[in-house]
Each structure stands twice: as C-alpha cells, then as structure tokens.
C-alpha positions as CSV (number, residue, x, y, z in Angstrom):
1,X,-96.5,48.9,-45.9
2,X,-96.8,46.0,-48.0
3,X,-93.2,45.1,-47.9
4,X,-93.2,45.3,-44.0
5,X,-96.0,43.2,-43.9
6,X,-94.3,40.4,-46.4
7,X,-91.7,40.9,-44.1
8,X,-93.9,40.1,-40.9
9,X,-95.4,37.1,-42.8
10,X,-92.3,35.1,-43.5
11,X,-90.8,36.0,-40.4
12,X,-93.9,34.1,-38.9
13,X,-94.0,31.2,-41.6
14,X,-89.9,30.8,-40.7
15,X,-90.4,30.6,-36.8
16,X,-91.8,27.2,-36.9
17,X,-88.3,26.3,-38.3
18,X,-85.8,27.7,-36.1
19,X,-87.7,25.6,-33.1
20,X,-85.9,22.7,-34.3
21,X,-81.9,22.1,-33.0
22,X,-79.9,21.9,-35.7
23,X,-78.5,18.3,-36.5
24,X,-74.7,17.8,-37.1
25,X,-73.3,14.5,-37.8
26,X,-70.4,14.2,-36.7
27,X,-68.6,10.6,-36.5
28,X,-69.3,7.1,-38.1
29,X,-68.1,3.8,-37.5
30,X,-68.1,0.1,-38.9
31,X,-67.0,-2.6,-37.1
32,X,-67.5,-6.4,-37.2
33,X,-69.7,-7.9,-34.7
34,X,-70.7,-11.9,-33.7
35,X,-74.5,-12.5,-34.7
36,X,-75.9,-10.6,-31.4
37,X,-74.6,-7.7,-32.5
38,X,-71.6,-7.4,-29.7
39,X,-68.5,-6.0,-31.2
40,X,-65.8,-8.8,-31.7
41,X,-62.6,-6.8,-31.9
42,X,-61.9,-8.2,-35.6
43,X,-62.1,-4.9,-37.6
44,X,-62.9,-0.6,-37.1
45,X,-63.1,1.8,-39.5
46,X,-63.9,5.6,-38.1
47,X,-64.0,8.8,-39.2
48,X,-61.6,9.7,-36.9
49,X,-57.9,10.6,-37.9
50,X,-54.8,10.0,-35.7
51,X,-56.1,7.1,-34.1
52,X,-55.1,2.8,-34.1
53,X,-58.4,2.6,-36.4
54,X,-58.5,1.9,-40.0
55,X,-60.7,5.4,-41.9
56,X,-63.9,5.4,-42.9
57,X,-64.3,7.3,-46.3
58,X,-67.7,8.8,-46.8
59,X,-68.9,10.0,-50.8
60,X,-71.6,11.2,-52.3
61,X,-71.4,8.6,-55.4
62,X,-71.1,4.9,-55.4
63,X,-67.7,5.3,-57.4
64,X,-66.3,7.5,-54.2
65,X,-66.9,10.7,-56.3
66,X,-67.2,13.8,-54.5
67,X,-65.5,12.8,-51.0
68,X,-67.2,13.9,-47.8
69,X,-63.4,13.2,-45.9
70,X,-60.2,12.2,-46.4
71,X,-57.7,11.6,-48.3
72,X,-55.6,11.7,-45.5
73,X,-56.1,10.0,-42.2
74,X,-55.7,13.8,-41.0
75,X,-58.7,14.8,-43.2
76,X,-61.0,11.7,-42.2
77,X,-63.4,13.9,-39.6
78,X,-67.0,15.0,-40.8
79,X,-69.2,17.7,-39.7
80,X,-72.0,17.4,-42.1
81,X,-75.6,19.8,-41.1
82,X,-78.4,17.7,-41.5
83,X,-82.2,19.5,-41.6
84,X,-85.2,17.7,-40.3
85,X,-87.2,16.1,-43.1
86,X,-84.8,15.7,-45.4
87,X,-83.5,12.5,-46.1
88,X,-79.5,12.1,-46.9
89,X,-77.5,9.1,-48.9
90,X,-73.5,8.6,-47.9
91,X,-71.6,5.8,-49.5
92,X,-68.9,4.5,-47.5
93,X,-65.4,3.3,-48.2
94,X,-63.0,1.7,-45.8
95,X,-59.6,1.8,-46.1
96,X,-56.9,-1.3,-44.6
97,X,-57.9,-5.1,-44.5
98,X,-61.8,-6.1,-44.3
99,X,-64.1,-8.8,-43.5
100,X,-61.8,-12.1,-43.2
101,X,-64.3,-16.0,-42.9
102,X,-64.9,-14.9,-39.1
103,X,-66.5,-12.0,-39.9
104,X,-69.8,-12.2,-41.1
105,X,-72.2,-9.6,-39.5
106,X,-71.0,-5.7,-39.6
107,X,-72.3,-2.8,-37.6
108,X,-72.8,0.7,-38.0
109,X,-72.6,3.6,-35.7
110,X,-73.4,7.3,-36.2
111,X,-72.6,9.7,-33.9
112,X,-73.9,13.0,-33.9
113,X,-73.4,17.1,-32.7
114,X,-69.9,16.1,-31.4
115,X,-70.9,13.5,-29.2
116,X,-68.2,10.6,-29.4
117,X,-69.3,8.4,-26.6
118,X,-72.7,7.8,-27.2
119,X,-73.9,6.9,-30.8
120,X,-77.5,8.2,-31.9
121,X,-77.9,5.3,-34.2
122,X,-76.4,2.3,-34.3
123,X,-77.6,-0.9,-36.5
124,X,-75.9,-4.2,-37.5
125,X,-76.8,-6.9,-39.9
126,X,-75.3,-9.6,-41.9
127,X,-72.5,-8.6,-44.4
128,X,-74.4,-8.5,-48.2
129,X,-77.3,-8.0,-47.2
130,X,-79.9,-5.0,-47.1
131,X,-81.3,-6.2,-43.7
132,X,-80.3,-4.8,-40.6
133,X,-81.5,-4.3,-36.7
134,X,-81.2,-2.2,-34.0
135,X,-78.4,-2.4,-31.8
136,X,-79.8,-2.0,-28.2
C-alpha cells in the first residue's frame, strides 16, 4: 500500500509539470542592423543549412568545445529542449566574412518550436558591448 501511495504522491507533485508546453529552440540568427535596429542587408549568419546565408555555430564553451551544430553547413540546424526555469548559455560562432566599418550594431534572433517566420526573441545592440534592446 505504501508503494501505491508514493506512487499516487509523485504522480500528483509531477502534474503541475506536464501543464507546461515543452520549449524547443529551434533557429538563431545574427545579422547587422543600422542603429534602429532595422536589418541593413550587410551580413546573416543562421542556423540554417543549404541556404545564401553564412552558419551560425552554437557551443557549449567559449573555445567552440562541445558543438551544438555543424561542422557542415548540412549539420548547421538545432533542436535544443529547453524546460521552464532553467536558464541556458550558448556561445556562438559565425562562419564567412563579419562586421566590416559600416557595421556597427548586430542583432539577434531566436526562433523557437519550428517556427521560422516569426522570431520569439529578438534583440540588437552595439557590436562589443553587453547592452542590448528589444527589437519591436
């Protein structure tokens, strides 16, 4: 009886869990933008392969140990589960030419649960430096 009832018991502390929809991120991009935030068609990286876009690369470390995606522009999609109240840190790595004198602010999209229209976040900011803001 008392395994039933441990059974019961987690089975209740777990359902408050399963209410939440499971997160997937699925797509990044980083792009140069003017000062407003508008895109300026100077540079993309994406984690999509077989596209005209450069790859974004996304690793664990800030040496580009243990890969997310990639190496190969075949290989540069992600599908990484995120759970609610956990926090996550990607580094990420673009391959091709970057950031030439006219491009000085850089944004960042993420895309998630195979949505590739829409991003759920997306910020830009000034290139080198930790601030950033909302793009509307």
């Amino acid at each position: 009886m008392m395994y039933r009832l441990c059974f019961v018991l987690s089975l209740c502390l777990l359902a408050p869990l399963s209410l939440y929809p499971q997160t997937t991120l699925t797509g990044a991009m980083l792009f140069s933008t003017a000062s407003t935030g508008a895109w300026n068609n100077y540079a993309e990286y994406n984690t999509v392969g077989g596209d005209n876009w450069w790859d974004l690369w996304l690793a664990l470390n800030p040496d580009a140990t243990s890969p997310i995606n990639g190496p190969s522009d075949a290989e540069a999609g992600i599908s990484l589960s995120l759970q609610a109240g956990q926090s996550y840190k990607y580094y990420f790595f673009a391959s091709g030419p970057c950031c030439t004198a006219s491009e000085s602010f850089t944004a960042l999209n993420l895309f998630f649960n195979g949505n590739t229209s829409t991003p759920g976040i997306s910020v830009f900011g000034a290139l080198n430096s930790p601030a950033f803001r909302v793009v509307s």
